[in-house]
OpenMM code with the backbone's topology and positions (N, CA, C; nanometers):
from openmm import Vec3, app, unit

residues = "UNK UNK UNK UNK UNK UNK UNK UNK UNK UNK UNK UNK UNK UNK UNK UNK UNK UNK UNK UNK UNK UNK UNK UNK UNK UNK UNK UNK UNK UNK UNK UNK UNK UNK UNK UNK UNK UNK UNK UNK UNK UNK UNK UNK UNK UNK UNK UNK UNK UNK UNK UNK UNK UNK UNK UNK UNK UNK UNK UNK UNK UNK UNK UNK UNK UNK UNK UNK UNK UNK UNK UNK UNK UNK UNK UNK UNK UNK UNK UNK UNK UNK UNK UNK UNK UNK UNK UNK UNK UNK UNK UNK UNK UNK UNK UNK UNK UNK UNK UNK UNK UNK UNK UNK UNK UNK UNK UNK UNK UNK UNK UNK UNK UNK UNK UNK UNK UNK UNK UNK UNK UNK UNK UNK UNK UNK UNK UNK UNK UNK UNK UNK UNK UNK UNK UNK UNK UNK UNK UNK UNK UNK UNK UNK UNK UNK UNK UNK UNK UNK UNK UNK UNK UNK UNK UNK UNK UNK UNK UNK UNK UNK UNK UNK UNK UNK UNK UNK UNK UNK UNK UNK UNK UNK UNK UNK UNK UNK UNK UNK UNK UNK".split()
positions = [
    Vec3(13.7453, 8.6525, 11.1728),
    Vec3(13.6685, 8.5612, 11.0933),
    Vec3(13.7479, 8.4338, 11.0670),
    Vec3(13.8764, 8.4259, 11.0368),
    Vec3(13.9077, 8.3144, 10.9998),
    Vec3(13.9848, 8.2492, 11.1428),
    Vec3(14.0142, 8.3071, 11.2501),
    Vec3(14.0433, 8.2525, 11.3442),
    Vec3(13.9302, 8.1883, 11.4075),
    Vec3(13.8125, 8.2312, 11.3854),
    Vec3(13.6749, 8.1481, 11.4123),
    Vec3(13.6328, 8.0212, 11.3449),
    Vec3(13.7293, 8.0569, 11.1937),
    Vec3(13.6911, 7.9031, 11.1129),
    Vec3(13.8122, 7.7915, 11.1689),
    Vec3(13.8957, 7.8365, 11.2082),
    Vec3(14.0391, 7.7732, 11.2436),
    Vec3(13.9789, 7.7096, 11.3832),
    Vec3(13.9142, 7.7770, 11.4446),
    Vec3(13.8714, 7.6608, 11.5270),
    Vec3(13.7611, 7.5842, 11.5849),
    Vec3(13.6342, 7.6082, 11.4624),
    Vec3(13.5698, 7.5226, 11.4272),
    Vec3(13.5956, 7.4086, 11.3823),
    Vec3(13.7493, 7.4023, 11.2480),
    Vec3(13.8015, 7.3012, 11.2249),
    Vec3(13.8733, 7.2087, 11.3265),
    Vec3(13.9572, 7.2852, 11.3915),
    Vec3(13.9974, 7.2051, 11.5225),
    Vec3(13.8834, 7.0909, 11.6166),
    Vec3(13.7790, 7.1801, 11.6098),
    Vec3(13.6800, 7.1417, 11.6685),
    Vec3(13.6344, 6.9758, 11.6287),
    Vec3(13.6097, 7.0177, 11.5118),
    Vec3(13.5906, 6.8954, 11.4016),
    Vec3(13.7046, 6.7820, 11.4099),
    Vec3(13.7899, 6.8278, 11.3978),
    Vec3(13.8920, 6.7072, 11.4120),
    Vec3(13.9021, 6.6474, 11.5044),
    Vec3(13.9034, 6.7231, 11.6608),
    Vec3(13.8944, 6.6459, 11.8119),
    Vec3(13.8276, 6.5613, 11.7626),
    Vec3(13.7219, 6.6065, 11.7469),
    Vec3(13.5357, 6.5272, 11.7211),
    Vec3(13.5667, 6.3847, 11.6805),
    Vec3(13.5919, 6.3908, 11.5756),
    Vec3(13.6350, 6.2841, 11.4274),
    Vec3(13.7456, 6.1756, 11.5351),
    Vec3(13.8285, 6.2174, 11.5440),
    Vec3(13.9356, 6.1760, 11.6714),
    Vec3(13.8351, 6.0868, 11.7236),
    Vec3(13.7857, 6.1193, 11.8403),
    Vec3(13.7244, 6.0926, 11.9228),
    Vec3(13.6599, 5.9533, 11.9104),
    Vec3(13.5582, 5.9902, 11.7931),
    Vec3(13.4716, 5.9029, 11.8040),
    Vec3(13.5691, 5.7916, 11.6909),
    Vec3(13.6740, 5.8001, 11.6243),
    Vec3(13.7535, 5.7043, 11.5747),
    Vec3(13.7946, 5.5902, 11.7103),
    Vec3(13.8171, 5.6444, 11.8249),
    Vec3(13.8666, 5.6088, 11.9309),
    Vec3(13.7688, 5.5361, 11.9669),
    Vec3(13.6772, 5.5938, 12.0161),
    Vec3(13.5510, 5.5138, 12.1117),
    Vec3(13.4484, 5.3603, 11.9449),
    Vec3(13.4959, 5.3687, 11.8561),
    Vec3(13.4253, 5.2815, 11.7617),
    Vec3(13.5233, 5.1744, 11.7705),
    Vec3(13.6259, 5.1601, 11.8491),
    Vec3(13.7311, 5.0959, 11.7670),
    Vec3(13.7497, 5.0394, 11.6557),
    Vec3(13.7867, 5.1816, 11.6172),
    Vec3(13.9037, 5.1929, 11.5146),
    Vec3(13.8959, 5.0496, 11.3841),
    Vec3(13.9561, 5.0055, 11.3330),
    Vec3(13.9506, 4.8615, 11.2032),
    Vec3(14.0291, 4.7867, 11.2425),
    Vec3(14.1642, 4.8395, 11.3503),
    Vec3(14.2717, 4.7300, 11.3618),
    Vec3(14.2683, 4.6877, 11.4950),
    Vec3(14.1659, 4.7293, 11.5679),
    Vec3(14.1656, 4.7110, 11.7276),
    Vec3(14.1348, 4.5689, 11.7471),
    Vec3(14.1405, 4.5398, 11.8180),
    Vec3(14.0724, 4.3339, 11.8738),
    Vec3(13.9237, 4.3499, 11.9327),
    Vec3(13.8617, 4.3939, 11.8966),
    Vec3(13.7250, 4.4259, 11.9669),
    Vec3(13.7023, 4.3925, 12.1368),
    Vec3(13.7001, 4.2186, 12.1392),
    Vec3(13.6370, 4.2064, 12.2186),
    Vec3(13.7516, 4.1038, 12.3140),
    Vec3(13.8955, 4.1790, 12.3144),
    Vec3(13.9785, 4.1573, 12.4148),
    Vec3(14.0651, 4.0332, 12.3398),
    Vec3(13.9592, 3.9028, 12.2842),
    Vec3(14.0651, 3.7761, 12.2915),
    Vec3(14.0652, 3.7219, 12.0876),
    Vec3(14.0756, 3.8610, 12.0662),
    Vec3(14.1273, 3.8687, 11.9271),
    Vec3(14.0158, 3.8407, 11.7893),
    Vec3(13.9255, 3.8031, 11.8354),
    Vec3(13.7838, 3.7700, 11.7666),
    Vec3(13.7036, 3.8953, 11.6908),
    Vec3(13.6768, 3.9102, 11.5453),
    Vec3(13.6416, 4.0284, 11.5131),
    Vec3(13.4417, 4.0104, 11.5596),
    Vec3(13.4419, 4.1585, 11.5194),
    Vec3(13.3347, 4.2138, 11.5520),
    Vec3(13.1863, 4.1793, 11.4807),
    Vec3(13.2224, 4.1357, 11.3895),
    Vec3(13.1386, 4.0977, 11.2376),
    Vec3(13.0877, 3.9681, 11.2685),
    Vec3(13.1369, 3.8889, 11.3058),
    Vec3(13.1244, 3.7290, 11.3221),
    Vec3(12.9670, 3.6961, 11.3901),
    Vec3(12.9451, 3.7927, 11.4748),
    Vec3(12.7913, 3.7692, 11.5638),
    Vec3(12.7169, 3.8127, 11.4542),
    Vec3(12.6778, 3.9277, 11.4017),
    Vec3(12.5792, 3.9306, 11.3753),
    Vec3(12.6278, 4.0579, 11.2084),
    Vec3(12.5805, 4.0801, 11.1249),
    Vec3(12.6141, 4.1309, 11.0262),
    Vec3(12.6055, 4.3201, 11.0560),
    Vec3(12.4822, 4.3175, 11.1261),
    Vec3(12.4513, 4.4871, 11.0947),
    Vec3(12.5294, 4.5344, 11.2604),
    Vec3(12.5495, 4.4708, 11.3737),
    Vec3(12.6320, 4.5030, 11.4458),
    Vec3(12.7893, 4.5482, 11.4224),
    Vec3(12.8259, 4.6935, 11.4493),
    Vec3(12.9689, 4.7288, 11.4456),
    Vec3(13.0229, 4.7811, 11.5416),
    Vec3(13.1530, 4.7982, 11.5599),
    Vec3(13.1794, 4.8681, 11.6984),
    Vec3(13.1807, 4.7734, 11.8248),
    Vec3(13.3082, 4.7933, 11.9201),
    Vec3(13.2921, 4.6924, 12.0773),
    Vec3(13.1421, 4.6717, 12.1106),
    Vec3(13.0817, 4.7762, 12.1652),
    Vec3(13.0424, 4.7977, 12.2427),
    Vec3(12.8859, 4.6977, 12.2082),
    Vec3(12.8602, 4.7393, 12.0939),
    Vec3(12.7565, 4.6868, 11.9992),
    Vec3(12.7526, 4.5384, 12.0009),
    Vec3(12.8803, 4.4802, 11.9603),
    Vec3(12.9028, 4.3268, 11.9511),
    Vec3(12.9406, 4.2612, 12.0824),
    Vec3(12.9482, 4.3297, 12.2344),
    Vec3(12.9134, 4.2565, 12.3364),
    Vec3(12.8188, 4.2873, 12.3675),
    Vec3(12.6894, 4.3645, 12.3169),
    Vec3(12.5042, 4.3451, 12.3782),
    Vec3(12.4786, 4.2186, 12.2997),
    Vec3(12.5095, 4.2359, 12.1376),
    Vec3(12.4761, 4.1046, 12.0834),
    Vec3(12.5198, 3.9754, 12.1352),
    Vec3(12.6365, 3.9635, 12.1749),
    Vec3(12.6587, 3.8171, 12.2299),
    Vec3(12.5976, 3.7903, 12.3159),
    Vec3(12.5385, 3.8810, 12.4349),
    Vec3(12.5101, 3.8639, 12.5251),
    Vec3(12.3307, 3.7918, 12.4549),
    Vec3(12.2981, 3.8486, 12.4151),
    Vec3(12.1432, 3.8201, 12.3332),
    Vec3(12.1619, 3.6985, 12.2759),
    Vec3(12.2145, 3.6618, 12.1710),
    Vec3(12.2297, 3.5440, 12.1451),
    Vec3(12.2797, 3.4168, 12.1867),
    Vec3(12.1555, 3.3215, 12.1251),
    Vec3(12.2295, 3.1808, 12.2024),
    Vec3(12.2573, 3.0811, 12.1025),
    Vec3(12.3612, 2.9998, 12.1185),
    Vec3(12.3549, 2.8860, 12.0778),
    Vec3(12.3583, 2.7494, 12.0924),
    Vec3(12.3415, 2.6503, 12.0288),
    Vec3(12.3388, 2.5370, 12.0647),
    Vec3(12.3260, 2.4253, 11.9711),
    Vec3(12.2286, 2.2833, 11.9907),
    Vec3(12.2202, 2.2047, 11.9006),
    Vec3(12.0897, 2.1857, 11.8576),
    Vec3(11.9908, 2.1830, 11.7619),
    Vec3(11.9178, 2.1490, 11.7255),
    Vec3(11.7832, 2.0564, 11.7541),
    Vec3(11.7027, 2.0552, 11.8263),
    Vec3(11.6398, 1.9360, 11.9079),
    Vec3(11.5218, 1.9383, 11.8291),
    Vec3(11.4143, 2.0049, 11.8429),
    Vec3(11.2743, 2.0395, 11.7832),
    Vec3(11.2299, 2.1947, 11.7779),
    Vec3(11.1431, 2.1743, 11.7151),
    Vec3(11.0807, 2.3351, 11.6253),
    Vec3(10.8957, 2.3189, 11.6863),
    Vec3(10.8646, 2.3626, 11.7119),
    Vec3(10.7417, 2.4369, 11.7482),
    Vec3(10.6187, 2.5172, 11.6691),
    Vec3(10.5161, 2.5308, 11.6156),
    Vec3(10.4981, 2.6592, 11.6151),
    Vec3(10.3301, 2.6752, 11.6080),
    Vec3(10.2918, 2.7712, 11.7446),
    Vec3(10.1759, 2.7340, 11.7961),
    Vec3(10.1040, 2.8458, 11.7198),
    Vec3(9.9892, 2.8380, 11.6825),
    Vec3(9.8913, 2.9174, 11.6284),
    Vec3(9.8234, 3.0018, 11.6849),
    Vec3(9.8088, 3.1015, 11.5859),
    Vec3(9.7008, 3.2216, 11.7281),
    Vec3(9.5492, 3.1800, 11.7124),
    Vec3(9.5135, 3.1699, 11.8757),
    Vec3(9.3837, 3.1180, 11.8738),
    Vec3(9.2894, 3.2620, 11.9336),
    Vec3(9.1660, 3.2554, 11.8572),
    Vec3(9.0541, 3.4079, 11.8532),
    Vec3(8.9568, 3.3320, 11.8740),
    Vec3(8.8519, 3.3969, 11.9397),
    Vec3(8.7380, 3.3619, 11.9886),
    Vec3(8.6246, 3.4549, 11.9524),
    Vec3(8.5170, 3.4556, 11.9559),
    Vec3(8.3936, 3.5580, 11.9327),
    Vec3(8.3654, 3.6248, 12.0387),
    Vec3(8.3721, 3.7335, 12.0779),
    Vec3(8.3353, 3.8328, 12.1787),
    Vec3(8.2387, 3.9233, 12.1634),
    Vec3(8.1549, 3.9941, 12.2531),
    Vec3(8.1035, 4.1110, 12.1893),
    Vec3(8.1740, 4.2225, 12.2816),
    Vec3(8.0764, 4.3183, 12.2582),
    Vec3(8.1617, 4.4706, 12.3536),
    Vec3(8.0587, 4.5833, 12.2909),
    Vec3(8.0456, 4.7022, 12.3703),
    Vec3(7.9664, 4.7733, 12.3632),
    Vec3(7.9791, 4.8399, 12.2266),
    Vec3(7.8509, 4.8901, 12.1607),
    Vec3(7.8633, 4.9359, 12.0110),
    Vec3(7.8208, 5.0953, 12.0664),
    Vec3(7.9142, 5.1997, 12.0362),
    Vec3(7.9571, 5.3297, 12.0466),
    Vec3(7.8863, 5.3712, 11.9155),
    Vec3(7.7947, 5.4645, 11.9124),
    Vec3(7.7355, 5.5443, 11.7618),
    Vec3(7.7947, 5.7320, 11.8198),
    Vec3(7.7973, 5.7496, 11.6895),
    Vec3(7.8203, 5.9434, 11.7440),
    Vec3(7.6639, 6.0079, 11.7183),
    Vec3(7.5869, 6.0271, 11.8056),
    Vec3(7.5192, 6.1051, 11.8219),
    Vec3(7.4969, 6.2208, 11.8873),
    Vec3(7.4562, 6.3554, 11.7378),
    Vec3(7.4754, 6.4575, 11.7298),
    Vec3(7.3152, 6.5161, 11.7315),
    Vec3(7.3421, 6.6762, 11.7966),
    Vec3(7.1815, 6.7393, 11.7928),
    Vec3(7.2973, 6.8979, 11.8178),
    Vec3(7.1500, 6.9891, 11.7599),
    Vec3(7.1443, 7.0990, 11.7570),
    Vec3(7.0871, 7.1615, 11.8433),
    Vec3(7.1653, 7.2991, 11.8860),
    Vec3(7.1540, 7.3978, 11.9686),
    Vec3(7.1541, 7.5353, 11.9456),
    Vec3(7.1122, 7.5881, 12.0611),
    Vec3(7.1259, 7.7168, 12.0310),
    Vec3(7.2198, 7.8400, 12.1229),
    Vec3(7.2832, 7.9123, 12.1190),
    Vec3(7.3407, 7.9884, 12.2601),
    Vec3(7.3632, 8.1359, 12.2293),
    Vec3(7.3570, 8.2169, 12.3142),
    Vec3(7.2998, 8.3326, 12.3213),
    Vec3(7.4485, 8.4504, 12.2976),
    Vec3(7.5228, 8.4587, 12.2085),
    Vec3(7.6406, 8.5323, 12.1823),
    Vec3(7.6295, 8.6783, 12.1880),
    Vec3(7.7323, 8.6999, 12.2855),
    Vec3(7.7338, 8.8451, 12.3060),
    Vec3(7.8740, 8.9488, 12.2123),
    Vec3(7.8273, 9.0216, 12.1756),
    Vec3(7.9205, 9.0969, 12.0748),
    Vec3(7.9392, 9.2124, 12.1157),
    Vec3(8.0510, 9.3153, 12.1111),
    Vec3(8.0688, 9.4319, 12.1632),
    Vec3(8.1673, 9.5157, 12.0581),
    Vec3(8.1398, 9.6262, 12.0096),
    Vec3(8.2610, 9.7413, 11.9482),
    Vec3(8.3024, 9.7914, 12.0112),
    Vec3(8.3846, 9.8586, 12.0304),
    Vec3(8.4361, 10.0709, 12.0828),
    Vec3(8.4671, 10.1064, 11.9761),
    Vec3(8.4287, 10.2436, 11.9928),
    Vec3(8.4744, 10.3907, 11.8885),
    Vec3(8.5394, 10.4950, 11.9858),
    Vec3(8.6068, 10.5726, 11.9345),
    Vec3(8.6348, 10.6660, 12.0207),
    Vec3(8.7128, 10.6479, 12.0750),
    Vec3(8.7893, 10.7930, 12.1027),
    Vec3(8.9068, 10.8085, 12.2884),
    Vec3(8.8629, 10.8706, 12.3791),
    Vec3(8.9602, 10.8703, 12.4659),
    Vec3(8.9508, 10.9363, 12.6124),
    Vec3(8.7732, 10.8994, 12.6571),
    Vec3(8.6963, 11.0497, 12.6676),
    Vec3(8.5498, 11.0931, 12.7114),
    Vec3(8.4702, 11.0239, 12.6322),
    Vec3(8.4667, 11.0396, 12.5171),
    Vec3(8.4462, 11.0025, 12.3850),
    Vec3(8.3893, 10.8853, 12.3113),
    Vec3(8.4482, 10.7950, 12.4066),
    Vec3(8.4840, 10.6518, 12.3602),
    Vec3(8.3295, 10.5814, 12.3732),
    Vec3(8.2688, 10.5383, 12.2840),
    Vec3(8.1152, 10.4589, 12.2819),
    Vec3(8.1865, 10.3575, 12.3027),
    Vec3(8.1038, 10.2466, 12.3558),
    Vec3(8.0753, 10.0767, 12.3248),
    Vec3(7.9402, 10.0555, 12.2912),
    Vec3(7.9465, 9.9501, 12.2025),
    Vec3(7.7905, 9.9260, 12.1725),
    Vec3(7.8375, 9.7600, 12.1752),
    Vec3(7.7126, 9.7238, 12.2718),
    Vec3(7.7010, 9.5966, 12.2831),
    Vec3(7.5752, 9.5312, 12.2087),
    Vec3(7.5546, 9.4126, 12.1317),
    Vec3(7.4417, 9.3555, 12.0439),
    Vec3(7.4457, 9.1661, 12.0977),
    Vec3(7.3340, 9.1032, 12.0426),
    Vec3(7.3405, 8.9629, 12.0860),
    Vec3(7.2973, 8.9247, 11.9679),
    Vec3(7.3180, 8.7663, 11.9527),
    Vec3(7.2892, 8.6795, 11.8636),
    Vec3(7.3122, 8.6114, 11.9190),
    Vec3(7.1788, 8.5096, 11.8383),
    Vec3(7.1692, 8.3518, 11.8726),
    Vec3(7.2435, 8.2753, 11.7624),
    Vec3(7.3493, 8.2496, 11.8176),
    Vec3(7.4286, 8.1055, 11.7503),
    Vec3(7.3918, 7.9927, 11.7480),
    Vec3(7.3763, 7.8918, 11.6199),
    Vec3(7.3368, 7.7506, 11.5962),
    Vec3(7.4955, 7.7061, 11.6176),
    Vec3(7.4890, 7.5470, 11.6922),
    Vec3(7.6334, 7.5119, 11.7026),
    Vec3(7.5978, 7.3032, 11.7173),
    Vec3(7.6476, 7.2580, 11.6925),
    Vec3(7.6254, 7.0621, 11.6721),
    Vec3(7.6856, 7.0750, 11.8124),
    Vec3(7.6227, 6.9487, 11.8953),
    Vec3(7.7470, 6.8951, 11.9910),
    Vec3(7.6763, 6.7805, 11.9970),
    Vec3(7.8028, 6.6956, 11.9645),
    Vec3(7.8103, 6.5641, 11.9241),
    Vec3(7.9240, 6.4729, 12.0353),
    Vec3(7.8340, 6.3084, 12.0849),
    Vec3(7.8425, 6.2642, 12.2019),
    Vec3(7.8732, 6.1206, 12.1154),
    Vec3(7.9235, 6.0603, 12.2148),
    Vec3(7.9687, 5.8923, 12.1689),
    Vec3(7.8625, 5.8074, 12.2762),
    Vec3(7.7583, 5.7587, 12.2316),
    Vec3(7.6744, 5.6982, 12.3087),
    Vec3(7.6559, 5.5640, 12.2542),
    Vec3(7.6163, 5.4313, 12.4162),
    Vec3(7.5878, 5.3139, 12.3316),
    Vec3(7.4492, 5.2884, 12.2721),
    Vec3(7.5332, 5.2310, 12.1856),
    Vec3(7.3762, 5.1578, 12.1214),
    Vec3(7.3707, 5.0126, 12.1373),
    Vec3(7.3476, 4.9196, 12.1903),
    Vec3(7.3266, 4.7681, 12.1761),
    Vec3(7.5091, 4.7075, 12.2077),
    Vec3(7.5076, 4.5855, 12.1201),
    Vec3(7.6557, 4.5423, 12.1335),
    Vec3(7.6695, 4.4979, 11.9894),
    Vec3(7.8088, 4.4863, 11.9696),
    Vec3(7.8906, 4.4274, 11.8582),
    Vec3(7.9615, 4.2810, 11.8456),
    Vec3(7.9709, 4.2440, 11.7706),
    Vec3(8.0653, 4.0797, 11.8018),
    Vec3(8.1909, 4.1409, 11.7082),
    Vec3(8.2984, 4.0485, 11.7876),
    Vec3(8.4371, 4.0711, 11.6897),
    Vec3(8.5118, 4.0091, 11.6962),
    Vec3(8.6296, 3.9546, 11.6724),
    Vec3(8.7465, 3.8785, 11.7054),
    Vec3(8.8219, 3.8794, 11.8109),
    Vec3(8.8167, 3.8206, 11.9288),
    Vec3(8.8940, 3.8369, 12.0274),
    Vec3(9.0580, 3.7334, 12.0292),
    Vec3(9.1566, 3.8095, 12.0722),
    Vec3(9.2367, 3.7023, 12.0181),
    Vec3(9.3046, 3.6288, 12.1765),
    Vec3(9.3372, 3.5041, 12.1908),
    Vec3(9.2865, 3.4215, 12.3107),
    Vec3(9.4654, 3.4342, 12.3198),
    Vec3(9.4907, 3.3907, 12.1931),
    Vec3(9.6765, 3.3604, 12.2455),
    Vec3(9.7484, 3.3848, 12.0935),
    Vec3(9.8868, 3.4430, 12.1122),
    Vec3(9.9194, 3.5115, 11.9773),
    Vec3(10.0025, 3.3773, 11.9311),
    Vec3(10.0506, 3.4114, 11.8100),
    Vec3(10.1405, 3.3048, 11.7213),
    Vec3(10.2631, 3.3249, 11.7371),
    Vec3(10.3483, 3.2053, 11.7707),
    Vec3(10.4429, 3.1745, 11.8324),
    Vec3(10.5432, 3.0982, 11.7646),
    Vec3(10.6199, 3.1366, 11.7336),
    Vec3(10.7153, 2.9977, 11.6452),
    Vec3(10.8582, 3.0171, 11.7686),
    Vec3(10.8844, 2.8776, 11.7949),
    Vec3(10.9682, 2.8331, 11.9318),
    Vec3(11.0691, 2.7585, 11.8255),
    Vec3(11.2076, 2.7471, 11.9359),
    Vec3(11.3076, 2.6378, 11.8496),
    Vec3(11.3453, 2.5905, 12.0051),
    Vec3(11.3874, 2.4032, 12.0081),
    Vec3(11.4700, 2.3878, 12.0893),
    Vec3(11.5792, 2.3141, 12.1208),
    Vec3(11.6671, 2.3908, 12.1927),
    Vec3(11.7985, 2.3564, 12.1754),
    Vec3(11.8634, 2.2791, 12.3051),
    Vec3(12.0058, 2.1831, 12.2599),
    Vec3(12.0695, 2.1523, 12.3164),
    Vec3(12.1861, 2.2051, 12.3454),
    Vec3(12.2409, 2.1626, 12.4210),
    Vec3(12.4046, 2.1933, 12.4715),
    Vec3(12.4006, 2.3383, 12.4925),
    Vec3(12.2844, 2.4246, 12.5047),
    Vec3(12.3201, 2.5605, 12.5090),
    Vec3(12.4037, 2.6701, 12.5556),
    Vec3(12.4614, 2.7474, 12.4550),
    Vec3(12.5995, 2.8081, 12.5338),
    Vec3(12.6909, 2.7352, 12.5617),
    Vec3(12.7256, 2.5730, 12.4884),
    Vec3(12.8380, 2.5131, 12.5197),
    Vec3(12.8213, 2.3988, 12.6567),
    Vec3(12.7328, 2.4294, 12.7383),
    Vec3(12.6723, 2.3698, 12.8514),
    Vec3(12.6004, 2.2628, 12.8265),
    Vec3(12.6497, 2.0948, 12.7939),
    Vec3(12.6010, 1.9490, 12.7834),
    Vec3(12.5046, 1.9591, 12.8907),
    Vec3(12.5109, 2.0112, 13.0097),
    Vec3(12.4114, 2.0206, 13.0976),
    Vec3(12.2501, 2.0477, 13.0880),
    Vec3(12.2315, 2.1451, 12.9871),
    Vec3(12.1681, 2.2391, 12.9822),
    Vec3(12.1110, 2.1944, 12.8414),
    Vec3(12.0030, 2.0990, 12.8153),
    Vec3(11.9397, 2.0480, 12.7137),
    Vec3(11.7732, 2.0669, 12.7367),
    Vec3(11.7239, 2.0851, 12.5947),
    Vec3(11.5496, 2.0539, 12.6600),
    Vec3(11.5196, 2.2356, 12.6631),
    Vec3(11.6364, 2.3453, 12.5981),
    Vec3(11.5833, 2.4345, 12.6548),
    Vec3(11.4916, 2.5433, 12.5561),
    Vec3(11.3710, 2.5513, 12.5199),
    Vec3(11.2797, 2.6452, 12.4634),
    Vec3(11.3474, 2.7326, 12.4796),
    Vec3(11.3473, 2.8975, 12.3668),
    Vec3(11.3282, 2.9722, 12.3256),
    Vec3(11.2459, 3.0474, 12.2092),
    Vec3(11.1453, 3.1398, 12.2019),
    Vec3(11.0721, 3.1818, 12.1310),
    Vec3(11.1639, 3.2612, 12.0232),
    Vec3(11.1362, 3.2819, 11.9023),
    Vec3(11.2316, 3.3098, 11.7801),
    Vec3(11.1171, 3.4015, 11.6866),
    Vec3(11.1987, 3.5092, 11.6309),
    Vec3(11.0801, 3.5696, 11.4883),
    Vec3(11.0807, 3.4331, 11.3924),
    Vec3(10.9788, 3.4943, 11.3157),
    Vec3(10.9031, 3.3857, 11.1835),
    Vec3(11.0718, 3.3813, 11.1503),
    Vec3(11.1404, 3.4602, 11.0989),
    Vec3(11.2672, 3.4437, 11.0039),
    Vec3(11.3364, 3.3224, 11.0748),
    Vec3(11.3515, 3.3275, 11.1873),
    Vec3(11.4727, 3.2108, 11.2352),
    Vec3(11.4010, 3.0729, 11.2583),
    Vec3(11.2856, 3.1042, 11.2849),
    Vec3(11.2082, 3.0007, 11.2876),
    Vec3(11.2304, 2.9220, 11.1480),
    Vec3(11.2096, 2.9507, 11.0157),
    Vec3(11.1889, 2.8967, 10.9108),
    Vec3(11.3459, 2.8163, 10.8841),
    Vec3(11.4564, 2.9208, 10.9008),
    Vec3(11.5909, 2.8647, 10.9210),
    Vec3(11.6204, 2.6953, 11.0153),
    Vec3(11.5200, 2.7285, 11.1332),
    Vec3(11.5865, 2.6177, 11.2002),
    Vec3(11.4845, 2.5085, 11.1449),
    Vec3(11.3377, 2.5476, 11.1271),
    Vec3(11.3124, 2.4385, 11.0183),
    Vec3(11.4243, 2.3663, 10.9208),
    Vec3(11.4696, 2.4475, 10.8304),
    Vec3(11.5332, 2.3999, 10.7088),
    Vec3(11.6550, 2.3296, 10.7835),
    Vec3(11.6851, 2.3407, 10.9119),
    Vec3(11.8268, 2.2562, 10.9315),
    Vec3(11.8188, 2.1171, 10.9655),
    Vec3(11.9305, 2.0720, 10.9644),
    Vec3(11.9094, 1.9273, 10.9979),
    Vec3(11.8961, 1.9192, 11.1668),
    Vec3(11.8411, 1.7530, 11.2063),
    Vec3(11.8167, 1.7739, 11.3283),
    Vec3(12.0137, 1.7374, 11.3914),
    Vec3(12.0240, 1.8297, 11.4903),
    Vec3(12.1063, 1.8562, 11.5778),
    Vec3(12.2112, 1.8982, 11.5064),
    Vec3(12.1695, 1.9802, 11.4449),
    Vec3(12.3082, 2.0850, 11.3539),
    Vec3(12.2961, 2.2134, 11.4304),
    Vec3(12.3821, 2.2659, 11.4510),
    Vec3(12.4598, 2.3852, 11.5303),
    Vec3(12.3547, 2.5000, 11.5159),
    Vec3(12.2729, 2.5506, 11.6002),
    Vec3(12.2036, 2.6765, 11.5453),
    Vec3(12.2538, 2.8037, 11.5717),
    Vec3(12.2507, 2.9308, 11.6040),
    Vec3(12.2613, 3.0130, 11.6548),
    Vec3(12.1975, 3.1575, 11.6273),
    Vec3(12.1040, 3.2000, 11.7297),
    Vec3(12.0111, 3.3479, 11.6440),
    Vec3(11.9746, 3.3808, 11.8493),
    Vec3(11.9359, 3.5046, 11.7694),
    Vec3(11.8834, 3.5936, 11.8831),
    Vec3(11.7626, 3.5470, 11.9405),
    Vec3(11.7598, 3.5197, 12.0484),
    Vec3(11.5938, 3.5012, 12.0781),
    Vec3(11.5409, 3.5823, 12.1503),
    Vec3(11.4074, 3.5688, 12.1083),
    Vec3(11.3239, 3.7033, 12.1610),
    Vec3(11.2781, 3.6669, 12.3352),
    Vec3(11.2263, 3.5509, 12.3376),
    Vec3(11.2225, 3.5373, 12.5001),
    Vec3(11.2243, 3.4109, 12.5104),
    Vec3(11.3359, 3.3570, 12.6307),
    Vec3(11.3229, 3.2316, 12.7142),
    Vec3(11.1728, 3.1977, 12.7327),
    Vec3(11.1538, 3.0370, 12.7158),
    Vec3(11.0569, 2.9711, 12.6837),
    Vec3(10.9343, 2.9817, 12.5780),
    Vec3(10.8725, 2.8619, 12.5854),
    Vec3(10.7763, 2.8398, 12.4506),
    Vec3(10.6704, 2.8073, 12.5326),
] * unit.nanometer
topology = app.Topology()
chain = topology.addChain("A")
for resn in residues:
    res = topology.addResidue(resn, chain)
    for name in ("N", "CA", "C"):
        topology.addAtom(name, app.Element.getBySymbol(name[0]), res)
């Protein structure tokens, strides 16, 4: 018994080990050229974590803000009702009594009432069709450090969107974007 707990604990400690190793650790350099891990993004920890984020994020300079509206149209489409009716079906029932020689069955019937219910059309419906969704864009210069590379759209959530509103024009931005172009 306790040589079984002795190396469950062992067990545990490799473990603990381990994954101290593969998180690097608090005093490690994360990402090779001495730069901590925290700096990209707040809820990112760990190497491995804070080079997907860099890779995701861009930055640059400030140019213009965007933000296109979702446009809906009136459509119709088939109007589905549940229509239900009653039936009837012919149920067969059976006992046994008895062993071996012995053994009766008695078989009896009944008529069962039972709904069966169908999705059928009826006419049409009108509703909101939506033509193109809502979009808030930011766009940037110098991106990634690259003077070359100006003029370039990226689509952004409402949150960063409102941020690069509030900044001045061609002040330093930097956020995740959800997809190249606007």
């Amino acid at each position: 018994m306790f040589g079984k707990r002795l190396m469950v604990g062992g067990a545990i400690a490799i473990l603990i080990g381990t994954l101290g190793a593969c998180s690097g650790g608090g005093s490690g350099n994360g990402d090779g050229n001495g730069s901590a891990a925290g700096n990209v993004s707040g809820s990112v920890s760990g190497t491995a974590g804070a080079a997907s984020a860099r890779e995701d994020t861009v930055h640059g300079l400030k140019d213009t803000v965007r933000h296109v509206t979702a446009k809906t149209t009136r459509a119709t489409r088939p109007r589905l009702v549940k229509k239900c009716s009653t039936a009837t079906r012919r149920e067969r029932h059976t006992s046994s009594s008895g062993t071996g020689s012995r053994r009766k069955t008695r078989t009896w019937y009944t008529t069962e009432r039972y709904r069966s219910c169908t999705r059928v059309r009826s006419g049409t419906e009108t509703y909101r069709k939506t033509v193109r969704t809502e979009k808030w864009c930011v766009e940037l210069d110098d991106v990634n450090g690259d003077r070359r590379r100006d003029g370039v759209w990226y689509r952004v959530s409402r949150s960063v969107y409102g941020d690069a509103v509030a900044a001045a024009d061609h002040a330093r931005l930097e956020f995740a974007a959800t997809r190249e172009a606007c």
